[in-house]
C-alpha positions in Angstrom: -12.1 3.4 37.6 -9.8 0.9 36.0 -10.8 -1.7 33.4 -10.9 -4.4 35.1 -13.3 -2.6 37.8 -15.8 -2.4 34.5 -15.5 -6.1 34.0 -15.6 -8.0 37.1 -15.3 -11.6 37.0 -18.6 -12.9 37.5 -19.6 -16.8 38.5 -18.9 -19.3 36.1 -16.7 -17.3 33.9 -13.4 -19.0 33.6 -9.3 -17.3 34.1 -6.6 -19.0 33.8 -2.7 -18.1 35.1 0.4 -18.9 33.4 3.7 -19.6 35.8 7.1 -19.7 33.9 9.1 -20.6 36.8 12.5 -21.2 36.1 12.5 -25.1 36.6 8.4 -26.1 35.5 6.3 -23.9 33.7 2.4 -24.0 35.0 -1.2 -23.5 34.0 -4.2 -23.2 36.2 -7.6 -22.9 34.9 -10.5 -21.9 37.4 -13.7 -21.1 37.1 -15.6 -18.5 39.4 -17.6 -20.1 42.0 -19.5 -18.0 45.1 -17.0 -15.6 44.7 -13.6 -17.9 44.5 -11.6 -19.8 41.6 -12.4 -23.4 41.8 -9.6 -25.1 39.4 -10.6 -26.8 36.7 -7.4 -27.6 34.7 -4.0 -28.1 35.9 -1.0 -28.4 33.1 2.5 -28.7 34.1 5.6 -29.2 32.0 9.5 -29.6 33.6 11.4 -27.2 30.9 14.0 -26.5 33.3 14.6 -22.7 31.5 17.5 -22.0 34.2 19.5 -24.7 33.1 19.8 -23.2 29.5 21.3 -19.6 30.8 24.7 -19.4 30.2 26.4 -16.5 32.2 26.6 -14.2 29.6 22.5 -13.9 29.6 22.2 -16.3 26.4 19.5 -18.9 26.2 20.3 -22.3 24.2 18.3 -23.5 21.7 17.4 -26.7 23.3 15.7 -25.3 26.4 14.5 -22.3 24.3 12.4 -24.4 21.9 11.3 -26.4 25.2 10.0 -23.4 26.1 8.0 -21.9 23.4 6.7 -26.0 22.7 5.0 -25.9 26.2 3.8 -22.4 26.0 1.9 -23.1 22.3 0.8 -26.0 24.4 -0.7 -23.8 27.1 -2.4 -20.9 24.6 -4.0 -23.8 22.8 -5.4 -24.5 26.3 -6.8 -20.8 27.3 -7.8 -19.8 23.5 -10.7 -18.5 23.5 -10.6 -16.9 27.4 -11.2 -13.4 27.6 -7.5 -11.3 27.8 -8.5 -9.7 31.1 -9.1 -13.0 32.7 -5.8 -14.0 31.9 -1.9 -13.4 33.7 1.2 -14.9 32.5 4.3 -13.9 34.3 7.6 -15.0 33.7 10.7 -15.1 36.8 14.4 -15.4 37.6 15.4 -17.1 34.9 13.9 -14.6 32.6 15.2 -11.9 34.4 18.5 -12.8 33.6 18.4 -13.4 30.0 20.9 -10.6 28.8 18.6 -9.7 25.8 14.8 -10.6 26.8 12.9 -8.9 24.5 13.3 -11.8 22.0 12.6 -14.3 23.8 9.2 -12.5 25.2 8.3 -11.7 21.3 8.5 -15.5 20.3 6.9 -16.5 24.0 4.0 -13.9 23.5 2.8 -15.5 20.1 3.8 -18.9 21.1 1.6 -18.6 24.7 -1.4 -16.0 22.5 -0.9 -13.2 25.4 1.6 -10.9 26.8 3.7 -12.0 29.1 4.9 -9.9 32.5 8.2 -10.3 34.3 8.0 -10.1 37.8 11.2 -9.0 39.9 12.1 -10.9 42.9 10.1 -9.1 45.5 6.5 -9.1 43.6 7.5 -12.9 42.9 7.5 -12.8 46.4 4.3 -10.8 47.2 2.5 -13.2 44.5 3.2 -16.4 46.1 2.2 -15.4 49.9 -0.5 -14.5 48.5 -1.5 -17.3 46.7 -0.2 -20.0 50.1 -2.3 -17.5 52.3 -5.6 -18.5 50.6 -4.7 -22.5 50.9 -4.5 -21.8 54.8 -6.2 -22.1 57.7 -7.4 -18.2 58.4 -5.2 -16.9 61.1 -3.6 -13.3 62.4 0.3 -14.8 63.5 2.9 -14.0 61.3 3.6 -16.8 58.9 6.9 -17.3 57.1 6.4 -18.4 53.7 9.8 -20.4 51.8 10.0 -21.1 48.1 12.5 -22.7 46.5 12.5 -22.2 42.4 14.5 -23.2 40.0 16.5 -20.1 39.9 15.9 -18.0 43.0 14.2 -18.6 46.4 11.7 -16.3 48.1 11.7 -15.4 52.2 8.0 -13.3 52.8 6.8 -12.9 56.5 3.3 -11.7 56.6 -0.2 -11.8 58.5 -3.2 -12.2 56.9 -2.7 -12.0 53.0 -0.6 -8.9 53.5 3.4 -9.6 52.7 5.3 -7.6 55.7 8.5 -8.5 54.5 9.9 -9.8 51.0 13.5 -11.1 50.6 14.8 -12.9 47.2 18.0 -14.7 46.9 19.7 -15.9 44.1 19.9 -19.8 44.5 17.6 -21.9 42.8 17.2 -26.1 42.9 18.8 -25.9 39.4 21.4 -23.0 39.9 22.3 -24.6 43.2 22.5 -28.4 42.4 24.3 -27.3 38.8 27.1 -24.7 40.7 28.2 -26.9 44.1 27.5 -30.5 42.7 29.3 -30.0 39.0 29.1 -33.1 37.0 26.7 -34.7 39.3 29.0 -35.4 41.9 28.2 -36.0 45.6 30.9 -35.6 48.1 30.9 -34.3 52.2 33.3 -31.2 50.7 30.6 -29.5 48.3 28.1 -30.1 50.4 29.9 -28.2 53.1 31.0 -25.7 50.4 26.9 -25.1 49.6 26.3 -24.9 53.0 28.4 -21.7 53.7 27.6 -20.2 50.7 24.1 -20.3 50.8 24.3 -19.6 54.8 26.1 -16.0 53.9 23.7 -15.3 51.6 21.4 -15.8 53.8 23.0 -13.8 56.8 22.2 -10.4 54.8 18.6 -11.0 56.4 18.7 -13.3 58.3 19.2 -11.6 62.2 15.7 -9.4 60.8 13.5 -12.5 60.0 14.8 -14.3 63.3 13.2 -11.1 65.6 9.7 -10.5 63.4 8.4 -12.8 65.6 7.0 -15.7 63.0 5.6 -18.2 64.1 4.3 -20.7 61.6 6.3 -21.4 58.6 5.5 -23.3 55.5 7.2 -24.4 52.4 6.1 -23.4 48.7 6.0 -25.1 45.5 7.4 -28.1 44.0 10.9 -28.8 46.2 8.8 -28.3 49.1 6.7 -30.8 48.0 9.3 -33.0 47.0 10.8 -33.0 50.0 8.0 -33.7 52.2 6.7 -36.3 50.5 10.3 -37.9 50.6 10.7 -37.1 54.1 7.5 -38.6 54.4 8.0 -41.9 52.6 11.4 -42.4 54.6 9.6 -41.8 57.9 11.6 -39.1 58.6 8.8 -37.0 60.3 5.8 -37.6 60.9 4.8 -34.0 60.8 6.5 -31.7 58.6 10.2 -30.9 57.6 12.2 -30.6 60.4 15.9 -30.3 60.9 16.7 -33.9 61.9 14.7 -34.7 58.6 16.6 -32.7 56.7 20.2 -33.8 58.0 19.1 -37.4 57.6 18.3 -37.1 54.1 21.5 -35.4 53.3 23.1 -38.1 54.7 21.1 -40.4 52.7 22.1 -38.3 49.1 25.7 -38.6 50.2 25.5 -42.1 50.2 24.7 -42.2 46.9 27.8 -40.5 45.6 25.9 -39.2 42.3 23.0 -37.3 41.0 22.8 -39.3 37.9 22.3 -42.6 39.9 19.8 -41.1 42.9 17.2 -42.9 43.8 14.9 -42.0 47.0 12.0 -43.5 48.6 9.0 -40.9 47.3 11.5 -39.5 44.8 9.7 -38.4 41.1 12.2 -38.9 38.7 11.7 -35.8 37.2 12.8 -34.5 40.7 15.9 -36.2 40.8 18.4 -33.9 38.8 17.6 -31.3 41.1 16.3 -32.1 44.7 20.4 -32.0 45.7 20.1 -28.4 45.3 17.0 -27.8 46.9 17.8 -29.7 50.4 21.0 -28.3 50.2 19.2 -24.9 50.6 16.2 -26.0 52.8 19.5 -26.9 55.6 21.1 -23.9 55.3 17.4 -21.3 55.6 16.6 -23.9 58.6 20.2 -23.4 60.3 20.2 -19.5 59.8 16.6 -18.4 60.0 16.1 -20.7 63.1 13.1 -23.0 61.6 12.0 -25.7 63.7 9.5 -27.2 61.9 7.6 -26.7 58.1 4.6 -27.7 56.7 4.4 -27.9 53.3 1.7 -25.2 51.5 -0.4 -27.0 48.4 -0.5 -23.3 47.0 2.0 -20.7 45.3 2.8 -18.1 42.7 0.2 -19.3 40.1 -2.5 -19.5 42.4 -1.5 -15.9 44.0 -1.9 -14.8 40.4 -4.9 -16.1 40.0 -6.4 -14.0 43.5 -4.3 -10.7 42.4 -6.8 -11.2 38.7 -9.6 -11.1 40.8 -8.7 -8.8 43.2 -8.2 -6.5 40.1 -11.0 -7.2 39.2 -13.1 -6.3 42.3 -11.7 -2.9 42.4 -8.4 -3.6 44.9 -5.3 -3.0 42.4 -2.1 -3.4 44.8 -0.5 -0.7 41.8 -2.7 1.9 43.2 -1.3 1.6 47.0 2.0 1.1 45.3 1.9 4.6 43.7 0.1 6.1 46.6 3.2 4.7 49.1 6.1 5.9 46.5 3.8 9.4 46.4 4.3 9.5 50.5 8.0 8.3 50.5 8.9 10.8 48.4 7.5 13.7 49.6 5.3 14.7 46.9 3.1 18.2 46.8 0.1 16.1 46.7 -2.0 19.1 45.8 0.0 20.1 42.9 -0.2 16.3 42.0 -3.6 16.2 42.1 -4.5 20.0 39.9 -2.1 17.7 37.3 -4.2 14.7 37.3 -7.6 16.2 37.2 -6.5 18.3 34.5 -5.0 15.7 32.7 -8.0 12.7 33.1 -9.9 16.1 31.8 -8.2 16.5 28.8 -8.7 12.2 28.4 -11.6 12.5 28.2 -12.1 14.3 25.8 -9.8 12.4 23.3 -10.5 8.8 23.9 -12.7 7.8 21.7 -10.9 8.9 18.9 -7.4 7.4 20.0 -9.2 4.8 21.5 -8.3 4.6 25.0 -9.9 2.5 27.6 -10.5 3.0 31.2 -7.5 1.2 31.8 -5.4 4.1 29.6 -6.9 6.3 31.8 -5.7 4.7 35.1 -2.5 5.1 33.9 -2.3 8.1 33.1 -3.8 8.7 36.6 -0.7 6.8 38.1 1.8 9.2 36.0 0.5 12.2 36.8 0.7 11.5 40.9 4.5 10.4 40.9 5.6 12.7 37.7 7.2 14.9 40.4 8.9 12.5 42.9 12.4 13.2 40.9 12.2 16.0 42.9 12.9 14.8 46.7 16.3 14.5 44.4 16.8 17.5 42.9 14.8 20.1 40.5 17.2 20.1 37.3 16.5 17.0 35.6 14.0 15.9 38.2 12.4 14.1 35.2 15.1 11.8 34.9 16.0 11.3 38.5 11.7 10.5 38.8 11.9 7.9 36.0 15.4 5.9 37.4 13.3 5.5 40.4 10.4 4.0 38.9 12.6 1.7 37.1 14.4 0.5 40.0 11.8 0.6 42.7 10.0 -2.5 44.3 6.4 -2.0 43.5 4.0 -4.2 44.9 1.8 -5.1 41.5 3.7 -3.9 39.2 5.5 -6.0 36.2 9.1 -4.8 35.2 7.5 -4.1 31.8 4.9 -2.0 33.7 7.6 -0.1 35.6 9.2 0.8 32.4 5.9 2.0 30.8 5.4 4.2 33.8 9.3 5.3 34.0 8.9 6.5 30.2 5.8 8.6 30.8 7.5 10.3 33.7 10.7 10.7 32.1 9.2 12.3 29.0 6.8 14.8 30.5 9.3 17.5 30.1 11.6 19.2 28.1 12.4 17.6 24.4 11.1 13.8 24.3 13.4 11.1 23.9 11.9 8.4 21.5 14.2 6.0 22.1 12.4 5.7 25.3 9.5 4.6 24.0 11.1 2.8 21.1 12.3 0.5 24.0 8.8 -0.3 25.4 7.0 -3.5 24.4 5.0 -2.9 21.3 1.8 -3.2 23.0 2.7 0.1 25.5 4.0 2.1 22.9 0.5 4.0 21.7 -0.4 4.3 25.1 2.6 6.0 26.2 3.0 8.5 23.4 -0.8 9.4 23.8 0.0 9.6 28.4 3.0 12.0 27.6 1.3 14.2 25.4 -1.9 14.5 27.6 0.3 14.7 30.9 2.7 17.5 29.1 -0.1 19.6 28.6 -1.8 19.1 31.7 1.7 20.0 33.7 1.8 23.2 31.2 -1.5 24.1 32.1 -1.0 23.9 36.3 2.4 25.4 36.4 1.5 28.3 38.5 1.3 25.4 41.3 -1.5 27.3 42.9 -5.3 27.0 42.9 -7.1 29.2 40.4 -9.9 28.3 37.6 -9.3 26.6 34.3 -9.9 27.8 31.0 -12.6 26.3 29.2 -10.0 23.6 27.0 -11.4 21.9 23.7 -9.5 19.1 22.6 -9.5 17.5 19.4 -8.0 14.5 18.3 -7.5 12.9 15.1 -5.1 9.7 15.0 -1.9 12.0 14.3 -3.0 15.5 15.8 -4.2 17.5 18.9 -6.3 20.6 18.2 -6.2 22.3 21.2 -8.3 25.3 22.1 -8.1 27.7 24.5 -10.0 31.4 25.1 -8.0 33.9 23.8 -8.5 35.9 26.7 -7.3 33.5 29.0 -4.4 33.8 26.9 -4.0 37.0 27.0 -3.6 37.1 30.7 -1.4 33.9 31.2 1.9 34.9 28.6 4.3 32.6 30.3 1.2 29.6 29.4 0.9 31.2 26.0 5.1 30.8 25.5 5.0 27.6 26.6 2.0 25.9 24.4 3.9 27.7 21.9 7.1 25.6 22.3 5.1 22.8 22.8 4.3 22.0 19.3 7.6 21.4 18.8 8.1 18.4 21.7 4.8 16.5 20.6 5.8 16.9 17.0 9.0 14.3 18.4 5.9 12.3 19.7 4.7 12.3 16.1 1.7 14.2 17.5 1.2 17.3 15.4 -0.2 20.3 17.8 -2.3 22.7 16.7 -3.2 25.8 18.6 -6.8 28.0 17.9 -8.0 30.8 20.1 -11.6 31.4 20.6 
């Protein structure tokens, strides 16, 4: 049982999700009503993070302090909220930065929370989920389109379950700043974007045309945008269609620069980048085959919102996650399981000392039923090849950060630790990885026979900085190869800065 499932969300308690999309960063405050997030508090601030990356992964000063100004903004907002009521993810633009850590570090104290980054696909995953909740209930497949600032996200699903995920890299910003340099308009770059985007688009394309959609909607603010443009020019009367979409090219053209752009229903704070996002809506109509949108009132931060209380109620996506990557990769599940009982076993035991909540545990849980999918690979260094797939994966729920905590684990659960490994973590996961390795080492030592037979009677002591571990000595007696290997042991969790000591009753 996870933390969260010891701390549902109860009526009239309040959450709150941050968005740092890479054009407008956004906060939504709810409070639980009969079961649902009514929002309360809406803040919303155009920092435009993308345009700041310069392609070697550097930030500039101006958009970084933009940044961290609207995120002290937003924890003076949620002060006082309860931590596990709260998500702040961060997206493309973020992703990119060559060296994120510092940036996170003065975002985390600026915003008053840790802050997650998402990949593309879980991006993805987050925002049908949040534009499934705004719509009518139905079982067709629904295509769901959102232009960022940085990236855009293709998900097909039915119901509020994603069924396929794709995530490109053009943005409103990335686009409108790389085809239209200068702010320049001219038939030639549009026609440039156009092919561009529409190969990028073809690596997916023929798939999304034959999963049978039928309903698609548009996400977030270009969608928006746009509507309400098309809208105000009478373009459509329902939705975004093709025609609408042509005609207001040809209307932007006109205008022969972004600088000067002025459009019926067009914010200003729109303006510097709605070139970019039409540009794309054309091409995804042209090569995905989309007749007609409507435009979806919800997206990521409101998905975030439901994926905090679905947490909450007990249905953490990270759980299937690990249970799918588990099947896919072929692993002894019985052997996995000895491991984890084991292991929660010896948890238990220590938690109170080293302070571990049930969250901790869950973890730890996680670890020890993928610790051995390195070896669908190979056995020598299966550890390794286990940990580059946890890195590199798409899992549903997961956070990069999260994937990296759960990478380490794996990768250090045998032979000599790296602590470099964990040195790398964010602060906040380093305790609770050194304390998963050494309680997962010791519960793979324990089950290496790979076989079902009784377990010693284990004591385990902790103190902040050592394990007293006790085992009968007859048990010892008849398991030398166990006996060997507890011995070495001492010398891997001492790299841990664990200090192992061994007694015999």
């Amino acid at each position: 049982m996870s933390q969260a499932d010891q701390n549902p969300i109860l009526d009239g308690e309040l959450l709150a999700a941050v968005d740092m999309g890479s054009n407008s960063f956004h906060l939504i405050v709810a409070r639980m009503e009969h079961g649902e997030p009514r929002v309360i508090d809406r803040l919303r601030n155009t920092v435009r993070l993308a345009a700041g990356l310069h392609a070697d992964g550097s930030l500039d000063a101006d958009h970084r302090a933009r940044a961290l100004n609207c995120l002290a903004q937003f924890g003076q907002r949620i002060a006082g909220l309860p931590a596990l009521h709260i998500r702040a993810v961060a997206t493309n633009t973020v992703r990119q930065l060559a060296a994120p850590r510092a940036f996170l570090t003065a975002a985390e104290a600026a915003l008053g929370h840790p802050i997650e980054v998402v990949s593309g696909r879980e991006e993805g995953r987050l925002i049908f989920l949040g534009a499934a909740h705004d719509l009518p209930a139905s079982r067709k497949p629904r295509l769901v389109m959102d232009v960022g600032g940085g990236s855009t996200e293709f998900i097909i699903g039915r119901g509020l379950a994603p069924l396929h995920t794709e995530s490109v890299q053009a943005g409103c910003i990335a686009s409108t700043m790389h085809f239209f340099p200068a702010g320049k308009l001219s038939r030639k770059r549009w026609q440039r974007a156009h092919s561009e985007l529409g190969v990028l688009l073809q690596q997916f394309a023929a798939e999304y045309r034959q999963s049978g959609w039928q309903e698609a909607y548009g996400s977030s603010g270009s969608a928006k945008a746009i509507g309400t443009i098309v809208q105000a020019m009478q373009l459509s009367d329902d939705g975004i269609t093709p025609a609408a979409l042509a005609a207001l090219r040809e209307a932007i053209l006109a205008q022969g620069s972004i600088e000067t752009l002025k459009l019926p229903g067009l914010e200003g704070d729109r303006a510097p980048v709605i070139t970019g996002a039409v540009a794309i809506f054309e091409a995804a109509f042209e090569a995905l085959g989309i007749e007609r949108m409507q435009v979806c009132e919800s997206s990521m931060r409101e998905g975030l919102m439901w994926d905090l209380i679905g947490r909450a109620a007990g249905s953490d996506p990270r759980t299937s996650s690990i249970d799918a990557l588990a099947s896919r990769y072929a692993v002894d599940r019985a052997q996995a399981r000895r491991v984890e009982a084991t292991a929660l076993h010896l948890f238990d035991q220590v938690a109170a000392v080293w302070k571990l909540d049930p969250e901790a545990r869950e973890w730890l849980s996680w670890a020890s039923r993928v610790h051995e999918i390195g070896l669908a690979i190979a056995h020598s260094q299966h550890h390794r090849h286990g940990a580059y797939i946890l890195r590199h994966a798409d899992l549903a729920g997961f956070s990069r950060q999260e994937q990296q905590l759960l990478a380490a684990v794996v990768e250090l659960h045998r032979r000599k630790p790296d602590k470099a490994l964990i040195a790398a973590l964010p602060r906040r996961y380093r305790e609770l990885a050194r304390h998963a390795t050494a309680l997962l080492r010791l519960a793979v030592l324990f089950r290496r026979a790979r076989r079902v037979e009784a377990m010693p009677a284990i004591h385990l002591v902790a103190s902040r900085l050592r394990l007293r571990l006790g085992v009968p000595a007859s048990w010892l007696a008849k398991h030398p190869l166990s006996e060997a290997d507890l011995q070495q042991e001492h010398a891997a969790l001492h790299e841990l800065g664990i200090e192992l000591d061994l007694t015999t009753d």
